[in-house]
C-alpha positions as CSV (number, residue, x, y, z in Angstrom):
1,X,191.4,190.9,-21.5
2,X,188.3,189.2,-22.2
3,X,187.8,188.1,-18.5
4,X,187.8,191.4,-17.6
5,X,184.2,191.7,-19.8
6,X,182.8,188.6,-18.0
7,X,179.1,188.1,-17.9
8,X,179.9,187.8,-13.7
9,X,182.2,190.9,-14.0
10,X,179.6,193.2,-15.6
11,X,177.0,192.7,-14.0
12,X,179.1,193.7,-10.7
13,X,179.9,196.7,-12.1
14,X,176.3,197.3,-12.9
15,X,175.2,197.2,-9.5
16,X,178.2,199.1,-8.2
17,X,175.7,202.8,-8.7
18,X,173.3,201.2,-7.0
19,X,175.1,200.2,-3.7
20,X,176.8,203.6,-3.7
21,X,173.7,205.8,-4.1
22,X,171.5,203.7,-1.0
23,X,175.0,203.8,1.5
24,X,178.2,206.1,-0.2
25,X,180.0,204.8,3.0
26,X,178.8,201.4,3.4
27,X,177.0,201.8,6.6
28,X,173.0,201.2,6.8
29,X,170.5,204.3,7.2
30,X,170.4,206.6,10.4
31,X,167.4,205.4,12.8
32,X,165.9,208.3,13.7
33,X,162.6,209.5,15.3
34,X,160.0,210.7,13.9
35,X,156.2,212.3,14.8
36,X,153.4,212.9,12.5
37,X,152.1,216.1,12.7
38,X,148.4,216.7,13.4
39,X,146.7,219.8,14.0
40,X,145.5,219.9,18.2
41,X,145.1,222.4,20.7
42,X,147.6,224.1,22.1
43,X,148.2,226.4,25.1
44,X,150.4,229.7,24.2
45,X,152.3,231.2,26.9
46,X,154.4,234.6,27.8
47,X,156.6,235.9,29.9
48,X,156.9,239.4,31.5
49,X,159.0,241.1,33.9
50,X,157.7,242.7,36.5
51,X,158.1,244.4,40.2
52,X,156.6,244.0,43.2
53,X,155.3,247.2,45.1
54,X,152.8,246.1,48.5
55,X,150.0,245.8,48.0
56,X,148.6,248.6,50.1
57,X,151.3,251.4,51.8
58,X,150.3,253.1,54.5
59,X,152.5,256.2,56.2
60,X,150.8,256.1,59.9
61,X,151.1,260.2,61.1
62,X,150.2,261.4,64.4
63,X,147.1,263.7,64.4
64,X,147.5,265.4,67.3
65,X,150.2,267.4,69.2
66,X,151.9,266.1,72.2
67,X,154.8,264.3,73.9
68,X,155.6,260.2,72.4
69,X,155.0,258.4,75.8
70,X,154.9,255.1,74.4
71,X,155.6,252.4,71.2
72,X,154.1,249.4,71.3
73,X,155.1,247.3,68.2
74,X,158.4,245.4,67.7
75,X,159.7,247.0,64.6
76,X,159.8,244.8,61.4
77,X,157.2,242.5,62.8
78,X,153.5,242.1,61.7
79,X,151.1,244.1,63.5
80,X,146.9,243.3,63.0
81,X,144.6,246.1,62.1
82,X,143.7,247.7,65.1
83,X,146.5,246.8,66.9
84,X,148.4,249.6,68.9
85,X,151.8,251.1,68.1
86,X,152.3,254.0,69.6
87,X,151.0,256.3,72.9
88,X,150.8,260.7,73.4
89,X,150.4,262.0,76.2
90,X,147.0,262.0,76.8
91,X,146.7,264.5,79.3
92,X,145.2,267.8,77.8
93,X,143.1,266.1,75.8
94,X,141.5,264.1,78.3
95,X,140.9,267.8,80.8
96,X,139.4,269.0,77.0
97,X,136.8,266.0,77.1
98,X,136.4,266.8,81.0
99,X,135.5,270.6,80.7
100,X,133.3,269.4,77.4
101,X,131.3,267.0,79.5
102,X,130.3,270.1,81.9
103,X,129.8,271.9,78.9
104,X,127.1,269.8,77.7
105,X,126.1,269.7,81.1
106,X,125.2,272.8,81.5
107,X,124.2,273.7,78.1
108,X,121.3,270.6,79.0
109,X,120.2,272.8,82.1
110,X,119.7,275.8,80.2
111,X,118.0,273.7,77.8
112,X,115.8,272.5,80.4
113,X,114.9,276.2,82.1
114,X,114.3,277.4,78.8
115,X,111.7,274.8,78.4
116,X,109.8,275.4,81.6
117,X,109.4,279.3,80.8
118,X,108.6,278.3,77.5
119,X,105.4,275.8,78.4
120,X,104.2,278.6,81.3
121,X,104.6,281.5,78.7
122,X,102.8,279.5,76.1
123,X,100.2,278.8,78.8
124,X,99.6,282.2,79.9
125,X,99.5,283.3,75.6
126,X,96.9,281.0,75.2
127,X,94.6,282.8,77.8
128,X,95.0,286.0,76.4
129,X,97.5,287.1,80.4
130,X,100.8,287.2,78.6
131,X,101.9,289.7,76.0
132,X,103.3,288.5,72.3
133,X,106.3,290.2,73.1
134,X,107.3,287.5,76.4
135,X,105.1,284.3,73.9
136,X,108.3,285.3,71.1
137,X,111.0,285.9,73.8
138,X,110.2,282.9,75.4
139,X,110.2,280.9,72.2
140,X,114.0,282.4,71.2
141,X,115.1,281.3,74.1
142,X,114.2,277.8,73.8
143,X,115.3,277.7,70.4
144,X,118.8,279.3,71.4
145,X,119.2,276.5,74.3
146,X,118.4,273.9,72.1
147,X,121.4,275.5,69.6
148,X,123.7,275.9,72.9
149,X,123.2,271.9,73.3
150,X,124.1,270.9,69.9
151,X,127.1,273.1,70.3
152,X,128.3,271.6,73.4
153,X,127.7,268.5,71.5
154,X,129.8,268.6,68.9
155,X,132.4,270.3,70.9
156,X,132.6,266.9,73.2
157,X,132.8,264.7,70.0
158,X,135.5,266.5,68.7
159,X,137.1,266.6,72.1
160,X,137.2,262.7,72.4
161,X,138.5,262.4,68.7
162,X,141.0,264.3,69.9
163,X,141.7,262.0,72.6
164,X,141.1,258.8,71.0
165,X,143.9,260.2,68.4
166,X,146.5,259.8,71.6
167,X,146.8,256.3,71.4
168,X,147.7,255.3,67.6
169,X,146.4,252.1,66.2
170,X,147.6,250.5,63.1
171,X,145.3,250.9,60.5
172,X,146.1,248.1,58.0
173,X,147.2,244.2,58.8
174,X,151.3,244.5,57.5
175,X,154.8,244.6,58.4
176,X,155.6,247.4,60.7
177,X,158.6,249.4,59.3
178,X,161.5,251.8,61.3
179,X,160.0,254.4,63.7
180,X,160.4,257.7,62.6
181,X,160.1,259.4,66.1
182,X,161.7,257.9,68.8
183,X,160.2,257.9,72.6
184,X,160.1,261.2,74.3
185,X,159.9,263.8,71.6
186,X,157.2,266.1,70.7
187,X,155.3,265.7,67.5
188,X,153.2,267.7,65.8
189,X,149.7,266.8,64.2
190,X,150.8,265.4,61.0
191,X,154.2,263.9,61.4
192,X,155.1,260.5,60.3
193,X,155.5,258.1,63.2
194,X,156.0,254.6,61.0
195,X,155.0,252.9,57.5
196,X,153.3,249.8,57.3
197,X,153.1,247.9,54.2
198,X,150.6,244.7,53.4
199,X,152.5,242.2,51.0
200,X,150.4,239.3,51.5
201,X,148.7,239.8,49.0
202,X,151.6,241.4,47.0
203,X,151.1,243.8,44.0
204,X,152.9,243.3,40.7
205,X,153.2,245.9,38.2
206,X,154.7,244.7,34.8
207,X,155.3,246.1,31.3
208,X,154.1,245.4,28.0
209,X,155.9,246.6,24.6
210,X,153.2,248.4,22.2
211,X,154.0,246.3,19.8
212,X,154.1,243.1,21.4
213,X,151.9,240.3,19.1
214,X,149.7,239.5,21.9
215,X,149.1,243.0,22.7
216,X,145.2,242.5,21.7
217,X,144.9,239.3,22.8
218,X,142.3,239.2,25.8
219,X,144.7,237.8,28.2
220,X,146.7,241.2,27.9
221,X,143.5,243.5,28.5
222,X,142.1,242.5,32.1
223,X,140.0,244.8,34.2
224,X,138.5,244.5,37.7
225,X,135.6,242.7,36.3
226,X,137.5,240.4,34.1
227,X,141.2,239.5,35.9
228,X,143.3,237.2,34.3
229,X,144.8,234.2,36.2
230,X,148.7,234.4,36.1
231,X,152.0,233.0,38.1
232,X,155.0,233.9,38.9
233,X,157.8,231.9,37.3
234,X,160.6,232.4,39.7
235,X,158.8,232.6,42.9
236,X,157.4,229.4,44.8
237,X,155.5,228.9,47.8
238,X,156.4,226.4,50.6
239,X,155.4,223.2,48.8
240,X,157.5,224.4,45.6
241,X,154.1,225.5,43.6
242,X,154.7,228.9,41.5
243,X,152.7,231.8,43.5
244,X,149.7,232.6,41.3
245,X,147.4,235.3,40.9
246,X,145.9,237.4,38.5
247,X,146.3,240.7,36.7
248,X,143.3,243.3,37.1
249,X,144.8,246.6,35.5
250,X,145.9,247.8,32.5
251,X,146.8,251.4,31.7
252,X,145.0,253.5,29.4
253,X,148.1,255.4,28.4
254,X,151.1,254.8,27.0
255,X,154.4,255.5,29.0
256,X,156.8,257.5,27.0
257,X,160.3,256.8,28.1
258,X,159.4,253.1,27.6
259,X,157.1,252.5,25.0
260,X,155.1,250.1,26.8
261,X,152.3,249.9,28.6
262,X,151.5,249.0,32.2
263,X,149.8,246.0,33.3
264,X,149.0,244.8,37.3
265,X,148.4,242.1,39.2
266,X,147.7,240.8,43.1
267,X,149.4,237.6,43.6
268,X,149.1,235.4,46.9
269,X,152.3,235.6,48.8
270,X,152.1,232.9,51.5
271,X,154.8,233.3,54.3
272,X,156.2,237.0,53.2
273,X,158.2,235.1,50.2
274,X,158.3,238.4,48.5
275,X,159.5,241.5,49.4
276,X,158.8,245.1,47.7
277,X,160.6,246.0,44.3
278,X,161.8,242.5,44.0
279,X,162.1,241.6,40.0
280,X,160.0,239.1,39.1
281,X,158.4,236.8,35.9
282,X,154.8,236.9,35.4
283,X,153.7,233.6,32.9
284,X,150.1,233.7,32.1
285,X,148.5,232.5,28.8
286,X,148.0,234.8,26.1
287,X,146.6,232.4,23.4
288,X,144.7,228.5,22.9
289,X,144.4,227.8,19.0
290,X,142.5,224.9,18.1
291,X,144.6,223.2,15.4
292,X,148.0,224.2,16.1
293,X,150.8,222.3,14.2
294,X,153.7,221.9,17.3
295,X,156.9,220.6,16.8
296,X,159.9,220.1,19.0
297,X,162.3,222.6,19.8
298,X,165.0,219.5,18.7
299,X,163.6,219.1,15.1
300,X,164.2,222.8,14.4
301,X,167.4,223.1,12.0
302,X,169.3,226.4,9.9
303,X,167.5,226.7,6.8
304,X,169.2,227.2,3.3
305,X,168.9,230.9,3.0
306,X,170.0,233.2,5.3
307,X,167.8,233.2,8.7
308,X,166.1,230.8,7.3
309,X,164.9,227.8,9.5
310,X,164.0,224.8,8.2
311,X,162.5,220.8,9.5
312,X,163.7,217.7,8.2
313,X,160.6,215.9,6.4
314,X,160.7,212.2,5.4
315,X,159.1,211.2,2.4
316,X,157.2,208.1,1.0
317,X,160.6,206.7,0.2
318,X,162.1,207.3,3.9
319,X,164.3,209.8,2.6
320,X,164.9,213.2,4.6
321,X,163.9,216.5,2.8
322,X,164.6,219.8,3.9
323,X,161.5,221.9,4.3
324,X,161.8,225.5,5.1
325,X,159.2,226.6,7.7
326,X,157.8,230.1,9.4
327,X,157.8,229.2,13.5
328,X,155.4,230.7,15.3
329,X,154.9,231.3,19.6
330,X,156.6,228.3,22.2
331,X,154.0,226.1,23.6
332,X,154.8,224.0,26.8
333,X,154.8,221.1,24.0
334,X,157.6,222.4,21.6
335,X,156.6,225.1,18.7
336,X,154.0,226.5,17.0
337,X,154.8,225.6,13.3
338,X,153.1,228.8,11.4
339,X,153.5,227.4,7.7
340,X,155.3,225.4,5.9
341,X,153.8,221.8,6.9
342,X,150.6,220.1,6.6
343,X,148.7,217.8,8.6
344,X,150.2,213.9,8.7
345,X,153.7,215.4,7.4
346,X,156.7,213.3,9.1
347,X,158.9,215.4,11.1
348,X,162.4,214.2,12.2
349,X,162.5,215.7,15.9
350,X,166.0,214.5,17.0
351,X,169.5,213.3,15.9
352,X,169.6,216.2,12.9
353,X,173.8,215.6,13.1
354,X,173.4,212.2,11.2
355,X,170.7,213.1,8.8
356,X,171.8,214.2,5.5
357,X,169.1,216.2,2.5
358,X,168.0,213.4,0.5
359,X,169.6,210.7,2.0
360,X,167.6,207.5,3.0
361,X,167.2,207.1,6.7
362,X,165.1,204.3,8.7
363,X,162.6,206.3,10.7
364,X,161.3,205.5,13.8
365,X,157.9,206.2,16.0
366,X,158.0,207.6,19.4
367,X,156.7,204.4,20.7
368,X,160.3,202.3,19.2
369,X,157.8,201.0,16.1
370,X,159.9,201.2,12.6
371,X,157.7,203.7,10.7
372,X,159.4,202.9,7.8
373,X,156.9,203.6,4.3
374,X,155.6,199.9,2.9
């Protein structure tokens, strides 16, 4: 029995506490990695779901009446401004320009009469031979010629609009749509002959919640005189870069079925990759705070209380402490870290399965360095 109460045999049982408190199963600490926080600037970015609409829609109309002689444009291709698409008879319209040209014509010689009799009467007035009477007669009917030329005038210009409106032009650069009259049918001043729509540029219209965080932020209030730069996070251009743009509209009002307010934006749309009311992501930066605490999305652990989330911290003494925290916005770099850690804090950002509250673990720099407290 004595033996048992050995000086040897004691003082193993002494350190028996110890060995079991530093490793309960035997094996050494977890390695795991570590940063030290440090406030820096970060970049804040959201978001948003849009549509695309074109960027300008035009419905080209006839604006005269007559028979469709002609089209011009292959439908579904891209047509120039200025470019022709379709053809009406021109006929009456070109007999109306005719007959308006002899008009003028003779309105001119009238004019020109009028002026003769008017210098001789004026003449003879002068020298006390012709009466007032013919001197005011003579003048009225200068004055009317002169009135009958204008008329004539104006009469041929809207005689060659006329005609000019025969052949149809496109008005805007685009992709020509459908016709909506075919070849040989009579159409009436008015009618819709095709649409055209411009999506290079391409317009995107996006919501907003009211209550979104950012809602103030500058970023979310743009104007013509102050657009935003923005991109589209699902849409890329031939050399696999995001399209960009940038929003330069924001609605005054707020839309009542939704609750959210609308925001737009012109976006560069190289090669027609878009089409209209396509669904798209518009990422822009809302926010850049100056000394922003960011963490990685892969440090970020359940807290102890419900919907809690919490970091693990390591101490002087390398062991891990659970340390509740309030997240804020995602940063291209991890998260924003709103409180609940301060400046030079050690943050374990990976391997959370093998770390234990309390328990001792060997720490370890991003760079492989042991960062283990002296």
């Amino acid at each position: 029995m004595r033996a048992l109460f050995s000086p040897l045999g004691l003082a193993a049982l002494l350190a028996l506490p110890t060995l079991s408190f530093a490793a309960p199963d035997g094996s050494p600490p977890p390695t795991v990695p570590i940063i030290t926080v440090q406030p820096a600037p970060a970049a804040v970015y959201k978001t948003y779901t849009g549509r695309t609409e074109a960027h300008r829609h035009v419905e080209v109309r006839a604006q005269v009446n007559g028979i469709l002689e002609e089209r011009s444009y292959v439908e579904g291709a891209r047509v120039e401004s200025g470019d022709p698409l379709f053809r009406i008879d021109a006929r009456p319209y070109r007999a109306a320009v005719n007959q308006a040209e002899a008009d003028l014509v003779a309105a001119r010689a009238t004019l020109s009469a009028a002026q003769r009799d008017w210098e001789r009467i004026r003449s003879l007035y002068e020298r006390n031979v012709a009466s007032e009477k013919a001197w005011n007669d003579a003048r009225s009917a200068l004055e009317k010629a002169q009135a009958e030329v204008e008329v004539a005038q104006a009469k041929l210009e809207a005689a060659q609009i006329d005609l000019d409106y025969t052949s149809v032009d496109a008005p805007i650069a685009g992709v020509a749509g459908l016709r909506a009259v075919s070849v040989g049918n009579l159409v009436g001043n008015g009618d819709r002959l095709v649409t055209i729509q411009e999506v290079n540029p391409i317009q995107v219209v996006l919501s907003m919640p009211v209550n979104d965080p950012f809602a103030d932020a500058p970023a979310l209030n743009p104007s013509p005189s102050r657009p935003i730069p923005a991109e589209l996070a699902d849409a890329i251009d031939s050399e696999g870069n995001p399209l960009t743009g940038k929003l330069d509209y924001r609605a005054a009002d707020i839309d009542r079925r939704t609750n959210a307010i609308r925001l737009r934006g012109i976006f560069d749309n190289p090669g027609n990759v878009l089409r209209p009311n396509e669904y798209v992501r518009v990422r822009l930066k809302v926010a850049e705070p100056q000394d922003a605490l960011v963490i990685p999305q892969t440090a970020i652990t359940s807290g102890p209380r419900p919907n809690s989330t919490a970091v693990f911290v390591v101490d002087e003494e390398d062991h891990a402490r659970l340390q509740v925290v309030e997240l804020g916005p995602d940063t291209p770099e991890g998260v924003i870290v709103r409180s609940g850690l301060e400046a030079g804090d050690r943050v374990i950002t990976d391997g959370l399965i093998n770390v234990r509250p309390d328990a001792q673990v060997t720490p370890q720099q991003p760079n492989g360095e042991d960062a283990s407290a002296d």
